[in-house]
C-alpha positions, 0 to 999 in steps of 0.5 A: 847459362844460355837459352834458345827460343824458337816458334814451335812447328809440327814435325811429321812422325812424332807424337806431338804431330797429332796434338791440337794446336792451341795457337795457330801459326800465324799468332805463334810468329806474332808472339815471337815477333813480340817477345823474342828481342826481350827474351834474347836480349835478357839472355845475352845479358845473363850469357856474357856476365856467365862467360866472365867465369872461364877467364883463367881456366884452361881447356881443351879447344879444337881448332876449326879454322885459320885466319888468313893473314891474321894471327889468330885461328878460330875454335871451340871448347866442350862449351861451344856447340856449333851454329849456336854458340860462341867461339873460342879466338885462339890467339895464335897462327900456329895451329891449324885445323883438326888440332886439339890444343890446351888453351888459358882462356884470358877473357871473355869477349861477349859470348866469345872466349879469348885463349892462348895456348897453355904453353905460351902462357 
């Protein structure tokens, strides 16, 4: 459903340390600086039409944040991996942080879930 990219960097202590690079740095960063838009542009691309597919199902969402003075708080489902996903907007000031609540996802929005609470569904 969705890719990252990233210049790959030797990390002390792991095998691939001791490998010869065929590549320096310095071309790596050209190539990405190159490819990388393509790449993650496409994959957006395939992400948001991916994500359409949630629409009408229901999950579980752990709350991480409210937004103040808005209507609405901030989570993610089993889905969303923290920094490199998206989120899910729970439509709704009425939970609060650490609560896990069952949500109706009720569209997508980019690589963004939209859910209500299934009990005020």
């Amino acid at each position: 459903d969705w890719a990252g990219f990233f210049v790959y960097s030797r990390e002390e202590n792991t095998k691939a340390y001791r490998m010869r690079n065929a590549f320096s740095h310095n071309m790596a960063v050209k190539a990405a600086e190159k490819f990388l838009p393509l790449l993650e542009k496409k994959q957006e691309d395939i992400t948001i039409k991916r994500m359409e597919r949630f629409a009408g199902m229901e999950m579980d969402i752990l709350v991480e944040e409210n937004v103040e003075g808005d209507p609405f708080s901030f989570g993610r489902g089993f889905l969303q991996a923290p920094e490199v996903d998206g989120s899910t907007v729970i439509l709704t000031d009425r939970v609060k942080p650490g609560d896990v609540v069952r949500c109706r996802i009720v569209r997508s929005n980019g690589i963004d879930l939209e859910a209500l609470p299934a009990d005020e569904v």
